[in-house]
C-alpha positions in Angstrom: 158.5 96.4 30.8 156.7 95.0 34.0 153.5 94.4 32.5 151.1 91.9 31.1 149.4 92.5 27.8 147.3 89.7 27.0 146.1 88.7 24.5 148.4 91.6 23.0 151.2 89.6 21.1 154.7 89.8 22.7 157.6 92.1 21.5 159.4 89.8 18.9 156.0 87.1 18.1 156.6 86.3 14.6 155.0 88.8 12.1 154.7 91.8 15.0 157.1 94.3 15.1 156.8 97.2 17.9 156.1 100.6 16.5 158.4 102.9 17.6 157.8 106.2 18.3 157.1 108.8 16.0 156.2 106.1 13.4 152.4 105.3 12.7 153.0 102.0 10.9 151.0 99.4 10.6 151.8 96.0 12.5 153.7 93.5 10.1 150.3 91.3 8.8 148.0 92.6 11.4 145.4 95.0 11.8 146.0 98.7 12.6 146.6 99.7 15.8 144.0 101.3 17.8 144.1 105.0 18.0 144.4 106.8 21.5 143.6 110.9 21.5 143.2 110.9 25.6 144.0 109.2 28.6 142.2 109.4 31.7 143.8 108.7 35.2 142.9 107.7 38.3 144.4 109.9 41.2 144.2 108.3 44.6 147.1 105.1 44.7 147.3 105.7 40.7 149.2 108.8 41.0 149.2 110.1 44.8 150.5 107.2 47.3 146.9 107.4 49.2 146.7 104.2 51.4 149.9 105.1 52.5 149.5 108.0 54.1 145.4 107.6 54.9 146.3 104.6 56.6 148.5 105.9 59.0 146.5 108.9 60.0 143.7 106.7 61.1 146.1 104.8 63.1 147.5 107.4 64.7 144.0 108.7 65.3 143.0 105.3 67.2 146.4 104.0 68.5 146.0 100.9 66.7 147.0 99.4 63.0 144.4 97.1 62.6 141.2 98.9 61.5 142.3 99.5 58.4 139.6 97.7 56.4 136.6 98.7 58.6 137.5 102.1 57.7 137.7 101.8 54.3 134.0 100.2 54.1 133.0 103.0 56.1 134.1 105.9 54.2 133.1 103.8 51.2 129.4 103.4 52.3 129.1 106.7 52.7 131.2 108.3 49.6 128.0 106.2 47.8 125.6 108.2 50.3 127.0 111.5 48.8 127.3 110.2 44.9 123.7 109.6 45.4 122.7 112.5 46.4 121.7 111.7 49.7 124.3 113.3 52.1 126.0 116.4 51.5 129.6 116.5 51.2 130.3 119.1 53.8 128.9 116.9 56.0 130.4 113.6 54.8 133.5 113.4 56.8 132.3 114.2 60.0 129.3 111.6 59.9 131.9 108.6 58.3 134.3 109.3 61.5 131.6 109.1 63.8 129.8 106.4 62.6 133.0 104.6 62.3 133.8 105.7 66.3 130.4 103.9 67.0 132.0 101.0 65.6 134.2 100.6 67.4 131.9 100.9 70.9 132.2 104.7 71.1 129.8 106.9 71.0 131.4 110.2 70.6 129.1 113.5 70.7 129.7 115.7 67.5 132.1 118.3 69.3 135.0 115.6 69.8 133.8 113.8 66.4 135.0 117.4 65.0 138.1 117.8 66.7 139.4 113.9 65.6 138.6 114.6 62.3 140.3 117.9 61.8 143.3 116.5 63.6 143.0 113.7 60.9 142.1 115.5 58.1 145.9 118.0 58.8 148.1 114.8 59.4 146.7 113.5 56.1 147.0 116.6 54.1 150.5 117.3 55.1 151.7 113.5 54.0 150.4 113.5 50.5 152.8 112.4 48.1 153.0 111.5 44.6 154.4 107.9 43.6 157.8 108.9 41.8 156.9 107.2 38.6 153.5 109.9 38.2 155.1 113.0 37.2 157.5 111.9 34.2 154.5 109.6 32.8 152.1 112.8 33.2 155.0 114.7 31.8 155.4 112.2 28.9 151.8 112.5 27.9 151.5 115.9 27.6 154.3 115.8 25.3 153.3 112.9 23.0 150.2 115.3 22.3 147.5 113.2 24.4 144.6 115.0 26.4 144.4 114.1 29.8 141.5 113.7 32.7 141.7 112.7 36.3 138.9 110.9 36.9 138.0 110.1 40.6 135.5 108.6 42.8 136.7 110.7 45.8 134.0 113.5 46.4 134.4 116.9 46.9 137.2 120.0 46.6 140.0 118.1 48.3 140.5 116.1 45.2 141.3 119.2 43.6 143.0 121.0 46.3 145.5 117.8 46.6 146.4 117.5 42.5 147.0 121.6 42.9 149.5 121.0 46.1 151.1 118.3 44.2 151.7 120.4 41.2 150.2 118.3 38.9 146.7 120.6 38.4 148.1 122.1 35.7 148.7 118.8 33.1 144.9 117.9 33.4 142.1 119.5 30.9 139.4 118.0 33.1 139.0 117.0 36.3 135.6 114.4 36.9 134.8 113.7 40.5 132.0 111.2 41.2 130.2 113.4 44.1 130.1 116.2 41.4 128.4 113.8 38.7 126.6 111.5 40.4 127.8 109.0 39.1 131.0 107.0 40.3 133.5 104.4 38.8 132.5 101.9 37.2 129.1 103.1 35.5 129.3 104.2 32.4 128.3 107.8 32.6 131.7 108.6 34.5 133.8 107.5 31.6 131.7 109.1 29.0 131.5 112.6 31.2 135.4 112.5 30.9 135.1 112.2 27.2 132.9 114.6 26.6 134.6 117.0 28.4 138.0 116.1 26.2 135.8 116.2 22.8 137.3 113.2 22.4 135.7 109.8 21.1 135.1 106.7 23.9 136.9 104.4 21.8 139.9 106.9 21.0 140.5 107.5 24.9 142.3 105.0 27.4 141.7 104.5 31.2 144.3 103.6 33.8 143.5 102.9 37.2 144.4 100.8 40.6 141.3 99.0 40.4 140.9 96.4 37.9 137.4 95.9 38.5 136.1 100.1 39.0 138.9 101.1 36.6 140.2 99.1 34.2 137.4 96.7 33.8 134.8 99.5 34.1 136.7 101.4 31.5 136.4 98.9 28.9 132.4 97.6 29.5 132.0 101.5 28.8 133.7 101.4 25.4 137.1 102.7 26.4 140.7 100.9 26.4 140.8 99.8 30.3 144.3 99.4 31.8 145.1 97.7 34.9 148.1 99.6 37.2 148.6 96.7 39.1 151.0 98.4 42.2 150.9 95.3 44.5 151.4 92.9 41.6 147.8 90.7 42.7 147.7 89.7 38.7 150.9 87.5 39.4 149.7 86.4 42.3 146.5 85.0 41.8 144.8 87.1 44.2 142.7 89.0 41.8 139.6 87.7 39.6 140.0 87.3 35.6 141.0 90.3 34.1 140.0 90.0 30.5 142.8 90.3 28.9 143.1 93.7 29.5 146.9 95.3 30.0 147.9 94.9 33.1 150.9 97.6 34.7 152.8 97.5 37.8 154.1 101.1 37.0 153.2 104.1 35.3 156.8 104.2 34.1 155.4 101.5 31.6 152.7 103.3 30.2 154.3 105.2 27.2 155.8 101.7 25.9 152.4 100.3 26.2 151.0 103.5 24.1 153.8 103.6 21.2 153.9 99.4 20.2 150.6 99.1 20.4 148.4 102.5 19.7 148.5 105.2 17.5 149.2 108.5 19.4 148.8 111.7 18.2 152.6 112.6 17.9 153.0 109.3 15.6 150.0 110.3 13.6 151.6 113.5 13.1 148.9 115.2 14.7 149.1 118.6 17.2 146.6 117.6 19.5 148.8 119.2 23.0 146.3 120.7 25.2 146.4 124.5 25.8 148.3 125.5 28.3 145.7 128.1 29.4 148.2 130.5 29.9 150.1 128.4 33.0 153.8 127.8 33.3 154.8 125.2 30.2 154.9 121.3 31.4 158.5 120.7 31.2 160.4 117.7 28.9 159.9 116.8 25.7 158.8 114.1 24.6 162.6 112.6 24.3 162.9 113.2 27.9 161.2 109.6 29.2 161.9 108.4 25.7 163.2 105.3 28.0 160.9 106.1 30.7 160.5 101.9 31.2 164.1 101.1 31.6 165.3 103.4 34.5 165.2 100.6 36.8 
């Protein structure tokens, strides 16, 4: 398992012995494990490679590689316009690209701002994909009983369009989009929507993002279990800023270890807490399917 759990004690620590799954058990001398009815999810470059493919349609869009950042602080400054109320969606994108263009020393008029960003907005769209450890850990959960929410910061109906080209619409019970709420990652009133939404108590649901300090971080100052999905391994490198010994991941694929040795999930509680299917095609796999769903590598 490619993770850090600290101050969790290691596999083997004298007196701690994992809990395996199906088994609610108490750890050897310790207190009871924590009990998790939900887990939310981050979507972009939690489960859908974003940066990836983003990244290259704004390069292809400028002919260079190395704007990168400035984009990103663009679109970011005004994602916060919309969560605020203060610029409406439909006309987010259009406004980011050109004030991004002016930037760079161009002043475009708003005929060509519309034609780059509908040329960008296709290349992007048409590159989505999901990292290859997303759908058996989304599988996984839905077996072991646990509600799920995607939980985004991203504004608007692409978010949804994009889990529902993906195929993975169908495992989530909620979907909470910042721009929707207003209110984005990491206040408080995000998390809570999501649990409300689940009927699910704050301190029985679990957060797992890309961001230690909007997700996982944010997660736990608002009463839930944080976790860290570490991608680009920073937490090894030192490149990243304490992390309060929350969990730390570098795939998903290590998620439903970290939920049967140390939480108490519905299917080990002998609870049937699977979400209705609301009459959509069954998730497929049980939950013996990724039963060593952190050893494939």
């Amino acid at each position: 398992m490619t993770s850090a759990l600290v101050p969790i004690s290691p596999r083997g620590a004298a007196g701690v012995q994992p809990r395996r799954s199906g088994e609610p058990g108490v750890l050897a001398g310790a207190h009871r494990p924590p009990r998790i009815r939900a887990v939310c999810l981050d979507i972009d470059d939690t489960l859908v490679d974003f940066t990836s493919s983003a990244r290259r349609a704004v390069s292809d869009l400028i002919g260079r590689d190395d704007m990168w950042t400035r984009w990103q602080l663009t679109t970011d400054e005004f994602v916060a316009r919309v969560v605020a109320g203060e610029l409406p969606y439909d006309l987010m994108h259009q406004a980011r690209t050109k004030a991004f263009f002016a930037d760079l020393g161009a002043l475009l008029d708003d005929d060509l701002v519309a034609v780059l960003e509908e040329r960008r907005r296709l290349q992007l769209n048409s590159a989505w994909r999901l990292f290859d450890d997303a759908l058996p850990c989304l599988d996984w959960l839905r077996a072991a009983g646990l509600r799920l929410a995607a939980v985004t910061n991203a504004s608007g109906r692409h978010q949804l369009a994009k889990l529902a080209s993906l195929g993975i619409a169908r495992f989530f019970d909620t979907v909470v989009i910042a721009g929707e709420l207003g209110a984005a990652k990491p206040e408080p009133m995000i998390f809570h929507a999501a649990c409300e939404r689940l009927d699910v108590s704050i301190d029985e649901t679990m957060h797992i993002g890309d961001l230690l300090e909007v997700d996982a971080i944010g997660a736990r100052d608002a009463g839930l279990h944080g976790v860290w999905l570490d991608r680009t391994g920073r937490g090894t490198s030192g490149t990243c800023g304490p992390t309060g010994g929350l969990p730390r991941l570098e795939t998903l694929a290590d998620l439903p270890e970290l939920l049967v040795s140390e939480y108490l999930t519905p299917d080990a509680c002998g609870e049937s807490a699977l979400p209705e299917q609301r009459g959509e095609e069954p998730v497929s796999a049980s939950a013996q399917a990724w039963s060593n769903i952190s050893h494939r590598r």
